[in-house]
N, CA, C and O atoms as a Tripos MOL2 file, in Angstrom:
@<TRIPOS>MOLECULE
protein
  260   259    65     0     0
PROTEIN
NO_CHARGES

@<TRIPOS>ATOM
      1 N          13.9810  -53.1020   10.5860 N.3       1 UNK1
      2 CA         12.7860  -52.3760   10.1800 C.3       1 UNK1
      3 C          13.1570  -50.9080    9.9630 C.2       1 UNK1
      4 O          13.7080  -50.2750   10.8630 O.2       1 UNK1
      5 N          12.8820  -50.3930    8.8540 N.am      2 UNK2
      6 CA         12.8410  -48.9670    8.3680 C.3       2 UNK2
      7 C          11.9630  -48.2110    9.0590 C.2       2 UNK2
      8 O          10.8490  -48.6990    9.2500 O.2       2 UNK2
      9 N          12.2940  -46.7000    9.6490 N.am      3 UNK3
     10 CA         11.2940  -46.3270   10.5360 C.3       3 UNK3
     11 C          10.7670  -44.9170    9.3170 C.2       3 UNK3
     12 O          11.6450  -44.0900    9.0760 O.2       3 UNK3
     13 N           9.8950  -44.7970    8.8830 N.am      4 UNK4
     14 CA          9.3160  -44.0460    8.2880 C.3       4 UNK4
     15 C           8.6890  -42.6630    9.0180 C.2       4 UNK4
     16 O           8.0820  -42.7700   10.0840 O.2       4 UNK4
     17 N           8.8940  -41.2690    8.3210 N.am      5 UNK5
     18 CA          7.8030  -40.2830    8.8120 C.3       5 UNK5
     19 C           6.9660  -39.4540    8.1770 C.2       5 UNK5
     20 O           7.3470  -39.4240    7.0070 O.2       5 UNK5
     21 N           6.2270  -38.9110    8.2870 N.am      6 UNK6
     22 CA          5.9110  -38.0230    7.1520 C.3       6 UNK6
     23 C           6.1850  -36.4420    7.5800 C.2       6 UNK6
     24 O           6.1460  -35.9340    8.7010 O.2       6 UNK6
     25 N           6.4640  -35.8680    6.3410 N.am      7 UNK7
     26 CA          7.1920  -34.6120    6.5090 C.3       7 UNK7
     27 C           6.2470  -33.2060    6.8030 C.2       7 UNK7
     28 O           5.5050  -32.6950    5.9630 O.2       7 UNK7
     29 N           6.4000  -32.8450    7.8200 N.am      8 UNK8
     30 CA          5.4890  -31.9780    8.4770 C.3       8 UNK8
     31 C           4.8050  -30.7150    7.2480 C.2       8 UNK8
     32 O           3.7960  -30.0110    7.3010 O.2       8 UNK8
     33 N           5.7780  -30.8430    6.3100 N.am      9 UNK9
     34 CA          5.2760  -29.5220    5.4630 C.3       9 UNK9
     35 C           4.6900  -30.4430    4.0320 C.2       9 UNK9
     36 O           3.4610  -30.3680    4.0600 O.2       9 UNK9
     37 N           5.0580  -31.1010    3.0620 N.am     10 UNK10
     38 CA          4.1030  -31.7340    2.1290 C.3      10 UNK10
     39 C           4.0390  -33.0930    2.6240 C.2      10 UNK10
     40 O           4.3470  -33.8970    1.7440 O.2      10 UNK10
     41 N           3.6690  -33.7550    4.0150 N.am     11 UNK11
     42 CA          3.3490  -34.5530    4.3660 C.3      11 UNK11
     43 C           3.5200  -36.4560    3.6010 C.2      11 UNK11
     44 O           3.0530  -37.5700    3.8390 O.2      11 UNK11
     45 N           4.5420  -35.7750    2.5600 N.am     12 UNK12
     46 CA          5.1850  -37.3290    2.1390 C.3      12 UNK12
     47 C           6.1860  -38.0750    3.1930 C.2      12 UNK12
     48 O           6.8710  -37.5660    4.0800 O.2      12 UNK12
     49 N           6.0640  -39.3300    2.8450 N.am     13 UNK13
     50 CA          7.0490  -40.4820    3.9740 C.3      13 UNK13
     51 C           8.0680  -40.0870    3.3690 C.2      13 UNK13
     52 O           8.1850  -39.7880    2.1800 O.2      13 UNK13
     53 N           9.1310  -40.0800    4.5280 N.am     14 UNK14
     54 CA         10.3530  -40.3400    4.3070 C.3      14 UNK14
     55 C          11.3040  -40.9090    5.6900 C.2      14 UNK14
     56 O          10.7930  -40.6680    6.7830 O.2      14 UNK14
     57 N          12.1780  -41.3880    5.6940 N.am     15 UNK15
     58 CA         13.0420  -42.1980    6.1110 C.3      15 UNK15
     59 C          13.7840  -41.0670    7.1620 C.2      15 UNK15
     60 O          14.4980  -40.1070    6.8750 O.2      15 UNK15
     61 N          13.3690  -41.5200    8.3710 N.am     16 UNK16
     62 CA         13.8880  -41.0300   10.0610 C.3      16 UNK16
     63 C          15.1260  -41.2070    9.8450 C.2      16 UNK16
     64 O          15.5650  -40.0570    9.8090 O.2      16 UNK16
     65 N          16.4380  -42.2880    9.5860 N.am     17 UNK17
     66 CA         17.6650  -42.7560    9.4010 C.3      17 UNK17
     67 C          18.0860  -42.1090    8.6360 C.2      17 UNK17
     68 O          17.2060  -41.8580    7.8130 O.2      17 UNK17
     69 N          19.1290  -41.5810    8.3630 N.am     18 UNK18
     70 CA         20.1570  -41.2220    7.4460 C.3      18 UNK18
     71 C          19.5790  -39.7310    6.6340 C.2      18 UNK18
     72 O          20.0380  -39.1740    5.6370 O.2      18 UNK18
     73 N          18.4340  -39.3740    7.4770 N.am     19 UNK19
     74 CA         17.8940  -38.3760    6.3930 C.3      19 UNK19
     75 C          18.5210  -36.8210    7.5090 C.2      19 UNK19
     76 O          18.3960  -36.6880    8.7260 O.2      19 UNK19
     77 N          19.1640  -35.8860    6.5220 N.am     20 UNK20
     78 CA         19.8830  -34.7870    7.0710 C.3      20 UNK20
     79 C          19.0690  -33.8410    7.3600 C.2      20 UNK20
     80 O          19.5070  -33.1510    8.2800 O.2      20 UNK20
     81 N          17.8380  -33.4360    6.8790 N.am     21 UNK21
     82 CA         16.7230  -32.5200    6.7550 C.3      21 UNK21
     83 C          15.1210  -33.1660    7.9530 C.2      21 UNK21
     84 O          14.0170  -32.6460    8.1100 O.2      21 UNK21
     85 N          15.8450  -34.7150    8.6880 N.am     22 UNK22
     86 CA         14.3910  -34.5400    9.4980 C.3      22 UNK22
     87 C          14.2940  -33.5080   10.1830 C.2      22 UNK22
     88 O          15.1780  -32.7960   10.6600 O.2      22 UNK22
     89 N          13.3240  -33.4400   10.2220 N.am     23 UNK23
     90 CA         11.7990  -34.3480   10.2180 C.3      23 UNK23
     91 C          10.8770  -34.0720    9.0180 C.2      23 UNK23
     92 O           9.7330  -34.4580    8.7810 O.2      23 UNK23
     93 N          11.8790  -33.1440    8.2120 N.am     24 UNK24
     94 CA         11.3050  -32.9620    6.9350 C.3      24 UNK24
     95 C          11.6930  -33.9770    5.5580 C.2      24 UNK24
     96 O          12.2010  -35.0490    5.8850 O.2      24 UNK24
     97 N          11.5580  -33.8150    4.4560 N.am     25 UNK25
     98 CA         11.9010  -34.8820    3.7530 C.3      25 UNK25
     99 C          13.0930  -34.0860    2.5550 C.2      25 UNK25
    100 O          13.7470  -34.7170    1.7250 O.2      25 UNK25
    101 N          13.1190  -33.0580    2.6920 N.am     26 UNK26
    102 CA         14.3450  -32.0340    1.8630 C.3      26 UNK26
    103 C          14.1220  -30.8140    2.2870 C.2      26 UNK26
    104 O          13.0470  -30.2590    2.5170 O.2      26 UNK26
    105 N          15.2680  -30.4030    2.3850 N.am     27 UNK27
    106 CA         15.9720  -28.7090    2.1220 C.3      27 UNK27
    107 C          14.7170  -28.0640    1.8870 C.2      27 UNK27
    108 O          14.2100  -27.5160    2.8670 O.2      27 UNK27
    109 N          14.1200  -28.0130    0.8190 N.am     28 UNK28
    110 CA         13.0390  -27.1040    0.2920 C.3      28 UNK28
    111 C          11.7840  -27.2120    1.1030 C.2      28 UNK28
    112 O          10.8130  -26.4690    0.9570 O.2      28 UNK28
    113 N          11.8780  -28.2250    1.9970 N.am     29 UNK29
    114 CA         10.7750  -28.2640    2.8800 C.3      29 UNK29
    115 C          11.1310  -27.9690    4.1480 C.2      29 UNK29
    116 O          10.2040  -27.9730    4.9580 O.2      29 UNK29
    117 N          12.0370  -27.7560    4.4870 N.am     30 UNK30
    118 CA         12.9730  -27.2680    5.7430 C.3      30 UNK30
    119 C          12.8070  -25.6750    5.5970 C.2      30 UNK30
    120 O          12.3720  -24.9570    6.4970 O.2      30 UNK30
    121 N          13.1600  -25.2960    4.5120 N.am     31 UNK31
    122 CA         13.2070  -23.8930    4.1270 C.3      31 UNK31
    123 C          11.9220  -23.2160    3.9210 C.2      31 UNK31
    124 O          11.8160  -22.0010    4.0880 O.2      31 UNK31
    125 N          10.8530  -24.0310    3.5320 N.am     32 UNK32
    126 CA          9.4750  -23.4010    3.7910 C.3      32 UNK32
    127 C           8.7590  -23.1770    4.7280 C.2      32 UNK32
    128 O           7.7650  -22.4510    4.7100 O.2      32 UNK32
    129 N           9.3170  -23.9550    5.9170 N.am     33 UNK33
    130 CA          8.5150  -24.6150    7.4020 C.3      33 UNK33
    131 C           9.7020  -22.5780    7.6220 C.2      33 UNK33
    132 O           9.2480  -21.4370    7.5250 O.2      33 UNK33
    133 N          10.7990  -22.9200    7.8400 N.am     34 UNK34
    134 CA         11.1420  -21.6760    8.2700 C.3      34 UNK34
    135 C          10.5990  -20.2570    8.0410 C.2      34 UNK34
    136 O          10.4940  -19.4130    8.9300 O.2      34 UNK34
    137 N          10.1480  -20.0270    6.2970 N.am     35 UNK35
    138 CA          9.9000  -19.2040    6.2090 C.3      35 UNK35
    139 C           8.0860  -19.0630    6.8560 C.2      35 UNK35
    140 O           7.5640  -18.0080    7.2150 O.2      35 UNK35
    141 N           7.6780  -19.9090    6.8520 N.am     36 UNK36
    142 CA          5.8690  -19.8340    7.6560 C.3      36 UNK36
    143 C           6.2710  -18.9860    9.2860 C.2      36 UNK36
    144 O           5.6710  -18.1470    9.9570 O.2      36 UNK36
    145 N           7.8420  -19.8620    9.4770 N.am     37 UNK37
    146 CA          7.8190  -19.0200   10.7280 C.3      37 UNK37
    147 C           8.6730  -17.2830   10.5790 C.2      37 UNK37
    148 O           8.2110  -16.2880   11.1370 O.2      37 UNK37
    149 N           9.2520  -17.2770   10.1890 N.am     38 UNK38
    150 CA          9.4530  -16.0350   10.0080 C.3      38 UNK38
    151 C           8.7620  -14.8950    9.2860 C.2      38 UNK38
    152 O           9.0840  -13.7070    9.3120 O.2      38 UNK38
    153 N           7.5490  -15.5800    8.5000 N.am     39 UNK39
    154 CA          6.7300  -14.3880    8.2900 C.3      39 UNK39
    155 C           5.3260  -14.5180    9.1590 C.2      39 UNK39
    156 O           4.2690  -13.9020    9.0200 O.2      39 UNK39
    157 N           5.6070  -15.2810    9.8630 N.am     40 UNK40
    158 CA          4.3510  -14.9180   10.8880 C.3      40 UNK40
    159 C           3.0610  -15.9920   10.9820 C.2      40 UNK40
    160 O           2.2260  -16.3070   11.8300 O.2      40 UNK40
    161 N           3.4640  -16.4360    9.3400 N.am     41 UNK41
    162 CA          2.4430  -17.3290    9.2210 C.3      41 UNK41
    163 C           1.5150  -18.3750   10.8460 C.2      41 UNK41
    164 O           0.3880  -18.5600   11.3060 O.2      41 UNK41
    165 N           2.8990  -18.7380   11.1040 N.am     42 UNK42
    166 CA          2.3670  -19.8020   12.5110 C.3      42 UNK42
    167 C           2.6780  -19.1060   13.7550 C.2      42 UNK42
    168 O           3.8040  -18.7590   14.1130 O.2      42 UNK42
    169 N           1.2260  -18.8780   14.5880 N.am     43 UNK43
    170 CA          1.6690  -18.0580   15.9060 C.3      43 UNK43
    171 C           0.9260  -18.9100   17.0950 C.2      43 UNK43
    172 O          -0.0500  -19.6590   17.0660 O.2      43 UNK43
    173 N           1.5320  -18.6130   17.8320 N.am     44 UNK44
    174 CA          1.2650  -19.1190   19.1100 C.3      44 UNK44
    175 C           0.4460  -18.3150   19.8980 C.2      44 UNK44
    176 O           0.7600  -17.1800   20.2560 O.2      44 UNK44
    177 N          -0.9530  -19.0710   20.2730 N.am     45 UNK45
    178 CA         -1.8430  -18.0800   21.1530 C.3      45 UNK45
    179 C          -1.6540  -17.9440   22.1740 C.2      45 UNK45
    180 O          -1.2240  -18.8700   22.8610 O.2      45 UNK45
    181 N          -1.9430  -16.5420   22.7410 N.am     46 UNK46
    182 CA         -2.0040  -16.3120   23.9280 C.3      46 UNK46
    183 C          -2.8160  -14.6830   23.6450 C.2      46 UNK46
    184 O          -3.4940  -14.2890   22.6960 O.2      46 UNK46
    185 N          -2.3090  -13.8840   25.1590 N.am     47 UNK47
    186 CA         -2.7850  -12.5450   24.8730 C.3      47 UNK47
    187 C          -1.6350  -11.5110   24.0100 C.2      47 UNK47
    188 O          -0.4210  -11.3040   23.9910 O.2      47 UNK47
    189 N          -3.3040  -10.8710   23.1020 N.am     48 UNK48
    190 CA         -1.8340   -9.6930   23.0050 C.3      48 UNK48
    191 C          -0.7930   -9.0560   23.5430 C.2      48 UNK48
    192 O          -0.9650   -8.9260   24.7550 O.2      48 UNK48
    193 N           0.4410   -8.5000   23.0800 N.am     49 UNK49
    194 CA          1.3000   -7.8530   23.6160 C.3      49 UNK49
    195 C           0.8940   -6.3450   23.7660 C.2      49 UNK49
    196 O          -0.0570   -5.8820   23.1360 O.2      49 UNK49
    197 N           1.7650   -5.4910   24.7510 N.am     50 UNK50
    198 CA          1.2370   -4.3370   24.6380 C.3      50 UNK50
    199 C           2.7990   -3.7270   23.3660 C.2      50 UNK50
    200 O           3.9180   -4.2300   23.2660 O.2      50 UNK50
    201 N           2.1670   -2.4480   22.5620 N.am     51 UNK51
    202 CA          3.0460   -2.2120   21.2760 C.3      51 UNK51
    203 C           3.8180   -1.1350   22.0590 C.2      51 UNK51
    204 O           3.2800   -0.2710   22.7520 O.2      51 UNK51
    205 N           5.4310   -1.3190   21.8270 N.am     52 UNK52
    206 CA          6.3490   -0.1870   22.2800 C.3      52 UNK52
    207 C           6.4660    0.7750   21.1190 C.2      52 UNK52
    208 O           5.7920    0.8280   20.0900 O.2      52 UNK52
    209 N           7.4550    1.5060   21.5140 N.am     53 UNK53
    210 CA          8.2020    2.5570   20.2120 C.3      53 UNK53
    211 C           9.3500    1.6630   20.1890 C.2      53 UNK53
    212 O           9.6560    0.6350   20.7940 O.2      53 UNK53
    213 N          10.1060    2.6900   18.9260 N.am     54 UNK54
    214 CA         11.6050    2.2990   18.6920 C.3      54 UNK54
    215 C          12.3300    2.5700   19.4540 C.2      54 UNK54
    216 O          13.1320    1.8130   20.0000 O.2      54 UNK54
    217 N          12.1760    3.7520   19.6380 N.am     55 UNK55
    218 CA         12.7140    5.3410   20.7550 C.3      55 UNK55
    219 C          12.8540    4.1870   22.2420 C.2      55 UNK55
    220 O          13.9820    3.9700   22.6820 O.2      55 UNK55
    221 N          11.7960    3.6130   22.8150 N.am     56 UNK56
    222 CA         11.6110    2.9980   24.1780 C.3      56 UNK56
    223 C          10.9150    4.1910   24.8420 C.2      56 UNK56
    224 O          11.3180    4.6490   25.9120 O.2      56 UNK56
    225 N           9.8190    4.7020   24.1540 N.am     57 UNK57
    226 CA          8.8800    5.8000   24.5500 C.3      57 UNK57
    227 C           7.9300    4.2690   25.6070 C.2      57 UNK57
    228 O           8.0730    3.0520   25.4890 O.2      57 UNK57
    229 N           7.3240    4.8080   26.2400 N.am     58 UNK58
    230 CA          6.5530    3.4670   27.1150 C.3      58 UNK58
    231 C           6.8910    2.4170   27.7160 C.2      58 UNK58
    232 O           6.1010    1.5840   28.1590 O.2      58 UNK58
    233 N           8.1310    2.3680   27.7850 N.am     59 UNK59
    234 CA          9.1650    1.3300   28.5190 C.3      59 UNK59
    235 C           9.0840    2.0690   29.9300 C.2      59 UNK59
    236 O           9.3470    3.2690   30.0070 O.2      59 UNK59
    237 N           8.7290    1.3560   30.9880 N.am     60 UNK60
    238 CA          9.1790    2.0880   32.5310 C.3      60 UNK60
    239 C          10.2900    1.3810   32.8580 C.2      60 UNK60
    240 O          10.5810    0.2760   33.3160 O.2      60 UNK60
    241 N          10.9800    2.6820   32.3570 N.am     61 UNK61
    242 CA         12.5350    2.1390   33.1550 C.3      61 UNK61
    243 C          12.6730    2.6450   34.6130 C.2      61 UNK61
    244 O          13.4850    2.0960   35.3570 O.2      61 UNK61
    245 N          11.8140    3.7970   35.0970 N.am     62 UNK62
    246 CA         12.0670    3.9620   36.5990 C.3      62 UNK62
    247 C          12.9720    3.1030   37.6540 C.2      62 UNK62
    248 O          13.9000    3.5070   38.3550 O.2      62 UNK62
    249 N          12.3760    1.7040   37.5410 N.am     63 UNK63
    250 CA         13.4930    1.4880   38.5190 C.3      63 UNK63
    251 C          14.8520    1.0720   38.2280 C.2      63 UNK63
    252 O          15.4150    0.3410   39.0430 O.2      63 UNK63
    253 N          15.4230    1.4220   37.2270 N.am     64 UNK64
    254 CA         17.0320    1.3510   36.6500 C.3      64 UNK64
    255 C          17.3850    2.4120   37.5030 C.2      64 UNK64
    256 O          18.1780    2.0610   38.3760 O.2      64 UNK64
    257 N          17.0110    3.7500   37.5390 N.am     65 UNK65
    258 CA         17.1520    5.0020   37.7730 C.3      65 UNK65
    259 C          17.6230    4.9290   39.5210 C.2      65 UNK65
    260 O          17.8560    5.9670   40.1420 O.2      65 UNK65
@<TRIPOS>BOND
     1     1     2 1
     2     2     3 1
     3     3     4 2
     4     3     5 am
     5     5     6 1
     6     6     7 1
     7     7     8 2
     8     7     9 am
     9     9    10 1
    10    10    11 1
    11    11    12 2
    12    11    13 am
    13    13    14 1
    14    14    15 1
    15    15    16 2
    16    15    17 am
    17    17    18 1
    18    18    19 1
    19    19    20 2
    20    19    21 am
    21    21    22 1
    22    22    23 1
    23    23    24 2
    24    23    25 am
    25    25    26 1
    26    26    27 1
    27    27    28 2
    28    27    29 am
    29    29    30 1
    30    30    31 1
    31    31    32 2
    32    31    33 am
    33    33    34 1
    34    34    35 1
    35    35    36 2
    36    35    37 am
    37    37    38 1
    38    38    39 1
    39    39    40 2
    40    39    41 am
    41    41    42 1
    42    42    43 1
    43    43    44 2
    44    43    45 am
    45    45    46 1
    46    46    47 1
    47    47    48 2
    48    47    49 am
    49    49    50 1
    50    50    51 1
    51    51    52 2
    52    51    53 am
    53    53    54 1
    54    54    55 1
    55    55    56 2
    56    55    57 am
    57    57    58 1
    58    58    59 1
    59    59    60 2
    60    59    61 am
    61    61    62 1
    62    62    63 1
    63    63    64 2
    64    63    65 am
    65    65    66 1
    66    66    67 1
    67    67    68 2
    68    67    69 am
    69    69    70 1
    70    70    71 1
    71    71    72 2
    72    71    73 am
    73    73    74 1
    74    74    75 1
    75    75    76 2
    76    75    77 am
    77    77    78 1
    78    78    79 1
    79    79    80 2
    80    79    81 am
    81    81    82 1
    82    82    83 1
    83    83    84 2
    84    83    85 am
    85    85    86 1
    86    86    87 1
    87    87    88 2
    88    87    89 am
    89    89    90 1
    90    90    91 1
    91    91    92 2
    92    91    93 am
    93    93    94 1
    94    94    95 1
    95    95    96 2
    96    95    97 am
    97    97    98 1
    98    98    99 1
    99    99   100 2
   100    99   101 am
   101   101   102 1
   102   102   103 1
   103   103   104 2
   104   103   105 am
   105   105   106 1
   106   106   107 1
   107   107   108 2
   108   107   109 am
   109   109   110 1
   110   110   111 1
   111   111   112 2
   112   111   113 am
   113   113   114 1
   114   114   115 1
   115   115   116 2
   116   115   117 am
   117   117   118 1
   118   118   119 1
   119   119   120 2
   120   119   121 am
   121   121   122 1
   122   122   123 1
   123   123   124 2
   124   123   125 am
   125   125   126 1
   126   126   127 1
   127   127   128 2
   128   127   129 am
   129   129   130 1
   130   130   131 1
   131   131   132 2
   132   131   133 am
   133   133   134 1
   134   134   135 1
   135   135   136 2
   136   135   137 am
   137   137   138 1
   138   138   139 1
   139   139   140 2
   140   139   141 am
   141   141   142 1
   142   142   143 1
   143   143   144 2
   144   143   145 am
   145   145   146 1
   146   146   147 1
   147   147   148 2
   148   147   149 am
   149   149   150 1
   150   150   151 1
   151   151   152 2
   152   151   153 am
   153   153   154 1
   154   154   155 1
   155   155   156 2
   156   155   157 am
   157   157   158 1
   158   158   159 1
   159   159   160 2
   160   159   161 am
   161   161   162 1
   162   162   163 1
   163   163   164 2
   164   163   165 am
   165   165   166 1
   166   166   167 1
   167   167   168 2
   168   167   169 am
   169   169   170 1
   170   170   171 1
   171   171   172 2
   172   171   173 am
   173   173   174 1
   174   174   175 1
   175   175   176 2
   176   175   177 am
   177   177   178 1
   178   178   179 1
   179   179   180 2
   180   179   181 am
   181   181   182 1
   182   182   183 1
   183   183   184 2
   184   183   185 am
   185   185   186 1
   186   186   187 1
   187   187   188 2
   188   187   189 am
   189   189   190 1
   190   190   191 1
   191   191   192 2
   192   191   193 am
   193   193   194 1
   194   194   195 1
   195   195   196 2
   196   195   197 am
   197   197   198 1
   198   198   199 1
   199   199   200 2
   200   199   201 am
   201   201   202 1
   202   202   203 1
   203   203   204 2
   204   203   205 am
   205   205   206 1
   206   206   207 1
   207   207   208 2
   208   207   209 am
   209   209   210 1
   210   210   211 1
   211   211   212 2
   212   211   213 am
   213   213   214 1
   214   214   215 1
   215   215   216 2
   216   215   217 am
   217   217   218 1
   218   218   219 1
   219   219   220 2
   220   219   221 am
   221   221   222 1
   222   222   223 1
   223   223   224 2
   224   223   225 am
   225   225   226 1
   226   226   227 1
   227   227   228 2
   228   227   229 am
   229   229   230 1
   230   230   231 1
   231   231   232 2
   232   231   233 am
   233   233   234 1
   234   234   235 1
   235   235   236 2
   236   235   237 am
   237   237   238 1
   238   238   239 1
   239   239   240 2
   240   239   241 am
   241   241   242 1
   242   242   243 1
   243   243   244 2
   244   243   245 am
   245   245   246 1
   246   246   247 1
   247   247   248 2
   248   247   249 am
   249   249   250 1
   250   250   251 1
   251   251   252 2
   252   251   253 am
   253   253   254 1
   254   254   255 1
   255   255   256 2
   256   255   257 am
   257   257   258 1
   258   258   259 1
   259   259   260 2
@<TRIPOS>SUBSTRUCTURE
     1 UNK1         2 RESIDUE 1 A UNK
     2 UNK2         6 RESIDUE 1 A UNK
     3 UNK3        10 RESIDUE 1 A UNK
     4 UNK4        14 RESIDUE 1 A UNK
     5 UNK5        18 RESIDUE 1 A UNK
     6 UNK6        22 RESIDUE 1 A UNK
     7 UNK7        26 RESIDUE 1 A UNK
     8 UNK8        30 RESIDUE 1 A UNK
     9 UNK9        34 RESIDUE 1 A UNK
    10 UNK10       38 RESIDUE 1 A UNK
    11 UNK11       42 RESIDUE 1 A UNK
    12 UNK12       46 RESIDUE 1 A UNK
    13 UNK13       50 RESIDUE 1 A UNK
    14 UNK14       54 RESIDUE 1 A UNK
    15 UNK15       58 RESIDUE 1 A UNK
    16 UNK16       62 RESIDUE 1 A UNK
    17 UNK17       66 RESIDUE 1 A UNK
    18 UNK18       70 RESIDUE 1 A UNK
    19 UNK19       74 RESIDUE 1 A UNK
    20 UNK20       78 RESIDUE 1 A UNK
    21 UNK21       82 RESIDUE 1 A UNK
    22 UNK22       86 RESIDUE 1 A UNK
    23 UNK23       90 RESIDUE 1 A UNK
    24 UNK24       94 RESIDUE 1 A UNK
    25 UNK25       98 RESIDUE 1 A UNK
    26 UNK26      102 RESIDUE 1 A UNK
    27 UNK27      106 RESIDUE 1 A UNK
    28 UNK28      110 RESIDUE 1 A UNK
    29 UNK29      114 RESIDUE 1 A UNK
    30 UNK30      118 RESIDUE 1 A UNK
    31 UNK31      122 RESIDUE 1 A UNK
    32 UNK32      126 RESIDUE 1 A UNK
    33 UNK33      130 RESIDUE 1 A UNK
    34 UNK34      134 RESIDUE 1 A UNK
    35 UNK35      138 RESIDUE 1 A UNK
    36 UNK36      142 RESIDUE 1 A UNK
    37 UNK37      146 RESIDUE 1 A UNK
    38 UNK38      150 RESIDUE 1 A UNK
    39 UNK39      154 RESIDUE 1 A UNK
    40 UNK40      158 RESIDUE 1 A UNK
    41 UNK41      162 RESIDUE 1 A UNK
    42 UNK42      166 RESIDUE 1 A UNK
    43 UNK43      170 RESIDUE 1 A UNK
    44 UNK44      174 RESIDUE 1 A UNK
    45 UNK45      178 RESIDUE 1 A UNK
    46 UNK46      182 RESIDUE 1 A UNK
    47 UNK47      186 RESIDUE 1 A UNK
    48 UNK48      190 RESIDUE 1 A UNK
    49 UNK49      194 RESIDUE 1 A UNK
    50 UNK50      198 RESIDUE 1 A UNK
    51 UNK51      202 RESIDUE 1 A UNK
    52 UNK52      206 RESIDUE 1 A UNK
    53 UNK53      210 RESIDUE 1 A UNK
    54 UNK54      214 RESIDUE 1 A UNK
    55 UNK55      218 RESIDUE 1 A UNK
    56 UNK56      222 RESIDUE 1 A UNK
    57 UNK57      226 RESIDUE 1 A UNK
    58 UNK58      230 RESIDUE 1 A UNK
    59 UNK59      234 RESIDUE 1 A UNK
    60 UNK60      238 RESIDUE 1 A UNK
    61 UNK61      242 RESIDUE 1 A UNK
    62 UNK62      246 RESIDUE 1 A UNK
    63 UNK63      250 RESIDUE 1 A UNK
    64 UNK64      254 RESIDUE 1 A UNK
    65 UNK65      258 RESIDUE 1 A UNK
């Protein structure tokens, strides 16, 4: 029995076995799922963060010191 999945980003079946790109069904859908995550698209809730500087202005480093 062929185990079939569908591909998380254009949601066509494709073949769990022998396929190099699961759980997606190609490259170009591998490469889109990445870029959703690297531009932010998909986030994970929780609470906001608090915003630093570049500098590390608001960082308490005190107890390094």
């Amino acid at each position: 029995m062929r185990k079939e999945v569908r591909c998380p980003t254009c949601r066509r079946l494709t073949p769990w076995d022998g396929n190099a790109y699961r759980p997606f069904c190609s490259e170009r859908c591998k490469l889109r799922d990445l870029g959703n995550w690297a531009s932010e698209h998909y986030r994970i809730p929780g609470p906001p963060l608090e915003e630093t500087s570049a500098d590390g202005a608001g960082d308490d480093d005190s107890e390094l010191h």
